[in-house]
GUROSE-835400 format. One line per field, with one value per residue (C-alpha): residue number from 1; residue in three letters; x, y, z. Coordinates in nm, 2 decimals, always signed. Layout:
# GUROSE-835400
seq	NUM, ...
type	ALA, ...
east	X, ...
north	Y, ...
up	Z, ...
This chain:
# GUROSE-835400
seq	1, 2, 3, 4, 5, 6, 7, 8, 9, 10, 11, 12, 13, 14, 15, 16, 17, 18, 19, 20, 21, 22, 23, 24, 25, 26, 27, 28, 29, 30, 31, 32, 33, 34, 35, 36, 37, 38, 39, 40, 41, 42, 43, 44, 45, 46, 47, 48, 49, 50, 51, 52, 53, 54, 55, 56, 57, 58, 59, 60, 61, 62, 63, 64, 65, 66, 67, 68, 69, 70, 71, 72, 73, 74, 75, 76, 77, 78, 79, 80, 81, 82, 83, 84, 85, 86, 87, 88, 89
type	UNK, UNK, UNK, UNK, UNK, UNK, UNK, UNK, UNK, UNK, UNK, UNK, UNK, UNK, UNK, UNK, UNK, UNK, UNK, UNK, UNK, UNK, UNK, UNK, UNK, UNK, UNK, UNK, UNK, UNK, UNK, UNK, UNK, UNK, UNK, UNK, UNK, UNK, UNK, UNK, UNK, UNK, UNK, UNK, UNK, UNK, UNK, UNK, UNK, UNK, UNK, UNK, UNK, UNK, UNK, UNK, UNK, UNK, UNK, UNK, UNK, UNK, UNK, UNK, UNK, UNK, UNK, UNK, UNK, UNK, UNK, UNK, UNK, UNK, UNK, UNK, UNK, UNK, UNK, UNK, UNK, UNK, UNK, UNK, UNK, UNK, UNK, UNK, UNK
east	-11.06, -11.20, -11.55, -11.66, -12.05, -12.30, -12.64, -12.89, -12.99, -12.64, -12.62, -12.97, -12.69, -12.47, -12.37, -12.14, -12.11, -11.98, -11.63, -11.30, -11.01, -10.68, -10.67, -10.47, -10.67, -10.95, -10.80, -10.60, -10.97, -11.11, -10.83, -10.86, -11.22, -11.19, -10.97, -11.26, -11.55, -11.37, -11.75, -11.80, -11.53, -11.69, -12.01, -11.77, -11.47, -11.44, -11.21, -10.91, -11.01, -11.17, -11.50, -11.81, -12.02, -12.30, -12.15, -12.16, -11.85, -11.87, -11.58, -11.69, -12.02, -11.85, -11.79, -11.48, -11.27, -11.02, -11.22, -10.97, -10.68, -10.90, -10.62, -10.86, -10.73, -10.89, -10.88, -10.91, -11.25, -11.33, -11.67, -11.71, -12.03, -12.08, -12.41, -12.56, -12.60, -12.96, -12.98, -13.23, -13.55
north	-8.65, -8.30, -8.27, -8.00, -7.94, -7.73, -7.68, -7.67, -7.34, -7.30, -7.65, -7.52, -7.34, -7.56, -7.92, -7.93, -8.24, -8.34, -8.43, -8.53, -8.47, -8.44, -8.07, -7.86, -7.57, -7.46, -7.30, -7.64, -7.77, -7.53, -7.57, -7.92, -7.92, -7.64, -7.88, -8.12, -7.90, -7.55, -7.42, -7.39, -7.13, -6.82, -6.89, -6.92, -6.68, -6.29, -6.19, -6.13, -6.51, -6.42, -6.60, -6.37, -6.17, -6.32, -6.67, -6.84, -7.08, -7.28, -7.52, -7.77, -7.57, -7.23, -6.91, -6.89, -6.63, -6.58, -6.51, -6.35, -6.60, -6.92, -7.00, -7.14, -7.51, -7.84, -8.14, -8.49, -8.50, -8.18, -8.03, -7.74, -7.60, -7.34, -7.13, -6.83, -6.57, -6.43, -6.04, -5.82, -5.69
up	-12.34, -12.30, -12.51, -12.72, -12.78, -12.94, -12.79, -13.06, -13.12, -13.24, -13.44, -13.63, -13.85, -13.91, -13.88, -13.58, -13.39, -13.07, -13.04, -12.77, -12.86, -12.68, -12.55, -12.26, -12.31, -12.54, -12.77, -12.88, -12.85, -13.11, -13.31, -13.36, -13.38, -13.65, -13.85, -13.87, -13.90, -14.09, -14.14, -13.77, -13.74, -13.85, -13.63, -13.30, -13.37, -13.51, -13.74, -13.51, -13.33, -13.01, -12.95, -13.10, -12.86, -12.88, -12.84, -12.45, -12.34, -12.04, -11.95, -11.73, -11.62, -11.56, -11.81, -12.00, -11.85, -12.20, -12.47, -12.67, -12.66, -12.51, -12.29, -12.00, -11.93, -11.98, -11.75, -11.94, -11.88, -11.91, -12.11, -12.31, -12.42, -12.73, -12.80, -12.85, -12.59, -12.69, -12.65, -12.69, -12.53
């Protein structure tokens, strides 16, 4: 089953687990995930439900290419990796 996981610096802010669930692409992952964890929600996604800025996704090591609709697909074993993107100078 395709994995969802926070790296820490994003976890520090919330309690957000790792979890598998049964997903075709990330949004279903997120969506499910969401379901479980609600709080998580406003840290990952804006207002109109695109992944934040200054949020990072890899799927299985490389960027997510849809961060509006999250439509990149998942294999079953599949690993997807949320955290902040640190800007500034």
């Amino acid at each position: 089953m395709p994995q969802i996981i926070f790296t820490p610096n994003l976890a520090r802010h919330t309690q957000c687990p790792e979890q598998e669930f049964v997903a075709g692409n990330v949004a279903e992952l997120l969506a499910k995930y969401f379901e479980e964890w609600p709080q998580v929600r406003g840290f990952v996604l804006d207002d109109q439900g695109h992944v934040r800025k200054h949020v990072k996704v890899l799927v299985d090591g490389h960027n997510m290419k849809d961060r509006a609709r999250q439509s990149d697909p998942l294999g079953a074993d599949s690993k997807v990796y949320m955290f902040q993107a640190l800007s500034g100078g």
